[in-house]
C-alpha positions as CSV (number, residue, x, y, z in Angstrom):
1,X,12.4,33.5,-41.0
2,X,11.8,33.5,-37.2
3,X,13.5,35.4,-34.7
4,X,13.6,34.4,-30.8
5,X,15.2,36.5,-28.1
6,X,16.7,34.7,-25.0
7,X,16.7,36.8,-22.1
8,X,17.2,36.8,-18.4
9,X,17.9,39.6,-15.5
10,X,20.0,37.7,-13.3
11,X,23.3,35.9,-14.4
12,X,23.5,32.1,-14.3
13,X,20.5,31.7,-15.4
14,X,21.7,29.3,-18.4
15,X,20.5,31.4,-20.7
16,X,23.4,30.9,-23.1
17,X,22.7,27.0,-22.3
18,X,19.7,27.6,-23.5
19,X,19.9,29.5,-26.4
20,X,22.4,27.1,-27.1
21,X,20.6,23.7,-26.9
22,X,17.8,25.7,-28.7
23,X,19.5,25.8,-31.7
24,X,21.0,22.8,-32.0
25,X,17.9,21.5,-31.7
26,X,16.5,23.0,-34.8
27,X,19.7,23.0,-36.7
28,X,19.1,19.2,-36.4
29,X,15.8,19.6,-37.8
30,X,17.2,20.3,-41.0
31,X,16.5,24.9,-40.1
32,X,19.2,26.9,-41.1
33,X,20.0,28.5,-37.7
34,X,22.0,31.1,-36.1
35,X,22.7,32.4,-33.0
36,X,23.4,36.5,-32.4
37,X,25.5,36.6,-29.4
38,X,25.0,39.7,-27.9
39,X,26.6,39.1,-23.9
40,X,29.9,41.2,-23.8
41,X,30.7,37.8,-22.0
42,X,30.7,35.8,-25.2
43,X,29.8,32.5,-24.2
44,X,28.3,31.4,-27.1
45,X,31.5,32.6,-29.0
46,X,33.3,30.6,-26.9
47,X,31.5,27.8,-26.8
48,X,31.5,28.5,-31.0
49,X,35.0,27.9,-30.9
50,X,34.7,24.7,-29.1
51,X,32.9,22.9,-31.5
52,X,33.4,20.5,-34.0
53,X,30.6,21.0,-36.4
54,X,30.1,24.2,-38.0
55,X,26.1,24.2,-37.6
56,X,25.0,26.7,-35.7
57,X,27.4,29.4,-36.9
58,X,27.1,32.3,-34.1
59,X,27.9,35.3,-34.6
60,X,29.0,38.6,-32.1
61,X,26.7,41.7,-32.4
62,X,25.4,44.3,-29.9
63,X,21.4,44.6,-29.3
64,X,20.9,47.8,-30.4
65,X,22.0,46.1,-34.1
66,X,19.1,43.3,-33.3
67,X,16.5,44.4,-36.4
68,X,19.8,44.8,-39.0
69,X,20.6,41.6,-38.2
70,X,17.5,40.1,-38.7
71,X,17.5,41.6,-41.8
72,X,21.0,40.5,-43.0
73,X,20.2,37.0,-41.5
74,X,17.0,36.9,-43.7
75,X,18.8,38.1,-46.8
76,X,21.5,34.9,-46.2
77,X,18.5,32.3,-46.3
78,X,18.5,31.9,-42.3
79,X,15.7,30.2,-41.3
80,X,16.2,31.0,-37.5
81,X,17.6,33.5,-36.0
82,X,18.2,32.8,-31.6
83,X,19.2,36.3,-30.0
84,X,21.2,35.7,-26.6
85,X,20.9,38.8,-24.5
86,X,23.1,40.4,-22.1
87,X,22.1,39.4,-17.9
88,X,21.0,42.2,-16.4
89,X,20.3,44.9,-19.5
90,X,16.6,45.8,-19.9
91,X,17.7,47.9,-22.9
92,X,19.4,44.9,-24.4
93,X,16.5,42.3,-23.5
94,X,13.6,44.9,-25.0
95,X,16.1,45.9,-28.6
96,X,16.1,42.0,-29.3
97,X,12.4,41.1,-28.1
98,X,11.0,43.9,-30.4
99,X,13.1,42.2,-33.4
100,X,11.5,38.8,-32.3
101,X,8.8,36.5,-32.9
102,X,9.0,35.2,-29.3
103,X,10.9,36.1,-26.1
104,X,11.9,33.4,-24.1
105,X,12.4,34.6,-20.4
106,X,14.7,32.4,-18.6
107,X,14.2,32.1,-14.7
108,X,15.6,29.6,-12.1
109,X,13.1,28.8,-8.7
110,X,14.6,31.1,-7.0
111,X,13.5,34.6,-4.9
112,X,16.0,36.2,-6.4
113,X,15.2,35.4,-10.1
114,X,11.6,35.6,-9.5
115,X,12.1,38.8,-8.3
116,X,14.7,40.2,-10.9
117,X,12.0,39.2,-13.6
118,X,9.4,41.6,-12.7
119,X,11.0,44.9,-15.0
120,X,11.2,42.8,-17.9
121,X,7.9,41.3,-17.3
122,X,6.3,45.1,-16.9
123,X,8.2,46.2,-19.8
124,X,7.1,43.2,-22.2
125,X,3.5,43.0,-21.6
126,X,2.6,46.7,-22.5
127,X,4.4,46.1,-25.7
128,X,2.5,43.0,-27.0
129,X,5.3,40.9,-27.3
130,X,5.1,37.2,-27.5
131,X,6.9,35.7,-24.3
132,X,7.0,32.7,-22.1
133,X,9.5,31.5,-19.0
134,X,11.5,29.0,-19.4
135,X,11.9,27.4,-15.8
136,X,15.5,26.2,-15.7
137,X,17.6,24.5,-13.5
138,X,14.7,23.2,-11.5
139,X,15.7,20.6,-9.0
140,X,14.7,17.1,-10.1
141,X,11.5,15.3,-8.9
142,X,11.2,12.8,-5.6
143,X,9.1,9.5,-6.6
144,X,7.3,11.9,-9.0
145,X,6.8,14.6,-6.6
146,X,8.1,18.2,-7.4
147,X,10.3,19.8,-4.5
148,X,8.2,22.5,-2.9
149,X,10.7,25.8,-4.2
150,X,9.6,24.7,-7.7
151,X,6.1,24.2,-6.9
152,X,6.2,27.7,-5.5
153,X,8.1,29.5,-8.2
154,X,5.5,28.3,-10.6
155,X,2.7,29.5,-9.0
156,X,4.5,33.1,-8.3
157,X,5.5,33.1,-12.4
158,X,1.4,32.5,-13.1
159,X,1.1,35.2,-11.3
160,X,3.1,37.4,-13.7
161,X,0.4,36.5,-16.4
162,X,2.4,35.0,-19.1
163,X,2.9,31.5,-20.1
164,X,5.1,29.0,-18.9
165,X,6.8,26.5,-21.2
166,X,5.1,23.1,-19.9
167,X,8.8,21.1,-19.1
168,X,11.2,22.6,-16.6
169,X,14.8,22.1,-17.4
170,X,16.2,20.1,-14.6
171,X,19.2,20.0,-12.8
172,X,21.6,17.9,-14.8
173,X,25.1,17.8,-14.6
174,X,25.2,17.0,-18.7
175,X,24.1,20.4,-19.0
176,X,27.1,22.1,-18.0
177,X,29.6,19.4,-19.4
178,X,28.2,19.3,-23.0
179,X,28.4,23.1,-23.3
180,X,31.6,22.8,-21.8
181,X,32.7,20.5,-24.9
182,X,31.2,22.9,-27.2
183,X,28.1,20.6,-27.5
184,X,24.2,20.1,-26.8
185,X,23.0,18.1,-24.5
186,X,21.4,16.2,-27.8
187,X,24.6,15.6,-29.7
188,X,26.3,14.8,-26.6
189,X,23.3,11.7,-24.9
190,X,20.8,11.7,-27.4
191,X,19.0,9.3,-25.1
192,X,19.2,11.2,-21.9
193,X,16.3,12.9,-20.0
194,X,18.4,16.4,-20.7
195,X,18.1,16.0,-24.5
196,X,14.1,14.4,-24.3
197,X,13.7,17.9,-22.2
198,X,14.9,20.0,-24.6
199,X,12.9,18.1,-27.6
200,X,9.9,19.1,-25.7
201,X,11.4,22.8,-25.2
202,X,12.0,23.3,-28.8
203,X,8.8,21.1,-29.4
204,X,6.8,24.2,-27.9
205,X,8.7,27.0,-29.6
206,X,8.2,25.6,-32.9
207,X,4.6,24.9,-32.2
208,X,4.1,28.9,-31.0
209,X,6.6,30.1,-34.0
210,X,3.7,28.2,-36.5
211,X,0.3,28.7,-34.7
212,X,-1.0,27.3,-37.9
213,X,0.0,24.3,-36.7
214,X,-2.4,21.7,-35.1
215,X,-2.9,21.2,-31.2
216,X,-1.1,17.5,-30.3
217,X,-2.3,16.5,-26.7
218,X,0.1,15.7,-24.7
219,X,0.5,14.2,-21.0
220,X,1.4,16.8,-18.3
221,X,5.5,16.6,-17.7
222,X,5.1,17.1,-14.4
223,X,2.3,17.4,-12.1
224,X,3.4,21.1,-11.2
225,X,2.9,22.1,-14.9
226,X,-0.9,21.3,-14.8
227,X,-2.1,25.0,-14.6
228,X,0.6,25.9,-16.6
229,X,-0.5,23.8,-19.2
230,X,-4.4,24.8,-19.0
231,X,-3.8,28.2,-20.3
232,X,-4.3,28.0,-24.0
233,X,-1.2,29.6,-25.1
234,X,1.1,27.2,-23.8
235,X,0.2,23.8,-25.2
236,X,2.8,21.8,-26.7
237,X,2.1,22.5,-30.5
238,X,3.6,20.1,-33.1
239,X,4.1,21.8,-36.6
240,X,1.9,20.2,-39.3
């Protein structure tokens, strides 16, 4: 089984989107998946209840109970386990990133995100957990060039020395009004460039959940992703 923490410091993030989409994503893949939502907020509860498919089953439990329920999820035959953290807890975002395979940091282009970051970032890396930022909410291109605040935030995120998943979630109003219907952004446009960019999201998490896996090159999303993209450990992987 394969655990993966969502976590953010700053709320409205879309983490919950995220985690969300996430496991849809491999639940369509034929994984059995579920989601440990851990806000008080209970989003992903909520947006649970809104659905009309049973698949991912999500399920309420506090961080501190992260490694029991990787346990109990692993005894059921889960197959993946997505942890959604509580905004602005490092307690809660370091409890489910030690029960994890990978952490996902979630971060929009913004000073105040990129700034909010840095304690988790600190308190990740001497640890040796397995992390990467997801760039969310990023504005969408201009004939195929990238807005200069994400341009920016990219470079200030290589600074923080870990990788960056190599597609930025844009901003797309389908986002919001799929989770709002208790849906993906897959189930709801399965054509749409919302659902191809969280293909390629999950795309990379699978490919750094099974490293065994062999390297599929890929073009560059964007041309901001280009350094991004040179560091070894975040190339797009496609499990064998």
């Amino acid at each position: 089984m394969n655990v993966i923490a969502v976590v953010a410091q700053k709320g409205g993030t879309g983490k919950s989107l995220v985690s969300a989409n996430m496991a849809v994503a491999a639940s369509r893949e034929g994984r059995k998946t579920l989601i440990a939502d851990c806000d008080p907020q209970g989003s992903l509860l909520d947006w649970s209840r809104s659905r009309l498919s049973p698949t991912p089953p999500v399920i309420g439990v506090k961080a501190s109970a992260a490694h029991p329920t990787r346990f109990a999820a692993e005894s059921a035959g889960v197959e993946l386990l997505v942890i959604d953290t509580r905004s602005s807890s490092l307690e809660d975002s370091i409890d489910a990133a030690k029960a994890a395979d990978l952490t996902l940091v979630v971060v929009r282009p913004t000073a105040v995100d990129l700034r909010a970051i840095a304690m988790t970032v600190k308190a990740l890396k001497p640890l040796g957990l397995r992390a990467a930022f997801v760039l969310n909410q990023a504005p969408v291109q201009r004939a195929t060039q990238e807005p200069a605040i994400v341009n920016e935030a990219v470079e200030l995120l290589l600074e923080y020395g870990l990788p960056i998943v190599p597609v930025g979630l844009r901003q797309r109003q389908i986002y919001q009004s799929s989770f709002a219907r208790g849906l993906s952004v897959q189930e709801a446009d399965p054509d749409c460039r919302a659902a191809a960019e969280m293909s390629e999201l999950w795309r990379y998490v699978s490919g750094r959940l099974h490293p065994q896996a062999s390297i599929v090159p890929r073009p560059d999303p964007a041309p901001l992703f280009t350094r991004a993209m040179s560091d070894p450990d975040s190339k797009v992987i496609v499990p064998a």
